[in-house]
C-alpha angles and dihedrals in degrees: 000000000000116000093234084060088039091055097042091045087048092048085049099053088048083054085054099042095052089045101056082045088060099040091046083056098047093052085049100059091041086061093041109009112220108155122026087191081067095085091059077073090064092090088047102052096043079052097055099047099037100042107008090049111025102036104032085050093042090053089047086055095043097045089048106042099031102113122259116227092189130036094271143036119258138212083020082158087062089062101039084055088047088052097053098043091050088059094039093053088042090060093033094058095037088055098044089054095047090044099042096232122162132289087255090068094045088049098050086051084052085047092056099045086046087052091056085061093054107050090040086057086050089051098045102029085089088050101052102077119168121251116275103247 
């Protein structure tokens, strides 16, 4: 496994661990309330499954098991920027929602996860080829 997909896969599984931390909280405030201030987490926690866990593991795959046409992978620097500004925007937009900033700053963090998605198509886009009839 390349260390770039070993990094991203490792970042993912710590998503996922906080996550399932946070949702294991807030069900257990809803059984035997202890904090009200608890539910301002929720964002946070759908963020870091949906995007911290499923898209950032699902990057780290892709990057690893999409096939190479030539000896080695290319634009590895594309995936290693999708890969931070997937985290950046992930942080950006969690903070923004526990610190009730604007919309501005929830939309740059968008922007940036929409920009990881970007720069990993541009990595990937030369090693998807269609299937020879």
């Amino acid at each position: 496994m390349p260390r770039l997909s070993a990094w991203l896969v490792r970042i993912a599984l710590a998503y996922l661990a906080a996550g399932f931390l946070l949702g294991a909280l807030l069900l257990l405030n809803k059984g035997l309330p202890f904090s009200g201030g608890l539910w301002r987490w929720l964002p946070v926690h759908i963020e870091f499954l949906l995007l911290g866990w499923t898209a950032q593991f699902a990057l780290g795959v892709a990057y690893w098991i999409l096939p190479r046409f030539h000896s080695e992978r290319r634009r590895e620097a594309w995936a290693a920027l999708a890969g931070g500004l997937l985290n950046a925007g992930l942080l950006l937009v969690c903070a923004a929602s526990l610190l009730g900033w604007g919309g501005a700053w929830l939309t740059a963090g968008r922007l940036l996860e929409a920009g990881a998605a970007l720069a990993f198509a541009w990595h990937a886009w030369p090693r998807v080829k269609p299937m020879s009839v």
